[in-house]
N, C-alpha and C positions, 0 to 999 in steps of 0.2 A: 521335704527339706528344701527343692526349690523353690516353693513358695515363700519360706521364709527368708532365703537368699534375696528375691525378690522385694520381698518387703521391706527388706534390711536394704539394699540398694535406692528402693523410691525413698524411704527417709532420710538416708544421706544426701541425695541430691535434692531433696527438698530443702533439708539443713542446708544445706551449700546457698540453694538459692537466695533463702531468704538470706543467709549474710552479706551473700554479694548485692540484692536490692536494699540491703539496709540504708537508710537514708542517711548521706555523705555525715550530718552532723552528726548523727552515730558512732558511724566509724570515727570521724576523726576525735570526739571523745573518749572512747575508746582506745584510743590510740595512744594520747595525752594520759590517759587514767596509767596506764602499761609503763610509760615513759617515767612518769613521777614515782613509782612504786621503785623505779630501777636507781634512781638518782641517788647520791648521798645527803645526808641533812643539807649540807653548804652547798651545793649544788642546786637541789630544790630550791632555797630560800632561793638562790641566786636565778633559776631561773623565774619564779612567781613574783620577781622587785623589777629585772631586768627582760626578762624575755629571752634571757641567754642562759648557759651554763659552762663553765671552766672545764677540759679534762686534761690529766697529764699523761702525753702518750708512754707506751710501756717500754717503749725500749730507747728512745732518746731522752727522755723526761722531758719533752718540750712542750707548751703549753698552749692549748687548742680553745679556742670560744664556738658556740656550738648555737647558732641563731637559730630564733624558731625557724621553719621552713624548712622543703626537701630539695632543697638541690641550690649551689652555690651559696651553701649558708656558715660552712667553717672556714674559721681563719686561724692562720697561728700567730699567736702571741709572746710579745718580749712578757718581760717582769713587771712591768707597770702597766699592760693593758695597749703597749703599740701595734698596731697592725706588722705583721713580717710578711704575710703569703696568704693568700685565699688559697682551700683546698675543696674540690667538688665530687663527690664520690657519693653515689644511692645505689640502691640494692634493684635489680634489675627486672621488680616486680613493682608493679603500681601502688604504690601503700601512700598511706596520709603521713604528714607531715608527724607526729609523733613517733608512731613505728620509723620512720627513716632517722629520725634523730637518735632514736635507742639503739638503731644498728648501726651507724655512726658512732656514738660512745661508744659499744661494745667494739670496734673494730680499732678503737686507737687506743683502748685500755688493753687491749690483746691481742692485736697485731697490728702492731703502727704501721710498719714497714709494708706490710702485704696492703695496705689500706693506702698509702701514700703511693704504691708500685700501679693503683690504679684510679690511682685520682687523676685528674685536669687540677692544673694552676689557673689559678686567673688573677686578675688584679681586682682586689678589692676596694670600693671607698673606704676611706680612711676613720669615721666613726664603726667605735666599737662595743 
């Protein structure tokens, strides 16, 4: 039985390995792949034209653009697409730029508030 414990052990940390040597375009396809399965049609569409994506957070309805990129990449938006606020918030693990932007959506579609309590403001340029 420990031998099996053992051998169940070496191939999890072999699995482990090779996903963490996976070669970065890997991952960050992978990432991307995850990201688009999670999006709604109009969101999708919106990011494959744009690069962006719209979310309405859950508990003010206010309206967030979602740049590709991890880290200083949302902003909140009026009703015609003005810049209001850069918001900066990533998950405290190293992930590619897909995975951050899916747990970004998921954090202002289901807790805006917890999600804003720890973000940084910054000032955003003004295209959006």
């Amino acid at each position: 039985m420990f031998e099996q414990l053992s051998l169940a052990a070496r191939w999890v940390r072999d699995l482990r390995e090779k996903v963490r040597s996976a070669h970065p375009n890997v991952r960050e396809a992978r990432g991307l792949k995850l990201l688009k399965e999670w999006l709604s049609p109009e969101q999708l569409a919106q990011y494959n034209s744009s690069g962006f994506f719209d979310v309405i957070g859950c508990d003010s309805g206010n309206r967030y653009r979602v740049h590709h990129g991890a880290a200083m990449n949302v902003v909140q938006i009026d009703d015609v697409g003005g810049i209001l606020a850069g918001w900066c918030f990533i998950p405290k693990a190293c992930l590619v730029a897909g995975d951050v932007m899916l747990a970004q959506k998921i954090a202002l579609e289901t807790d805006e508030h917890g999600a804003l309590a720890v973000a940084r403001s910054f000032t955003p340029n003004q295209r959006s």
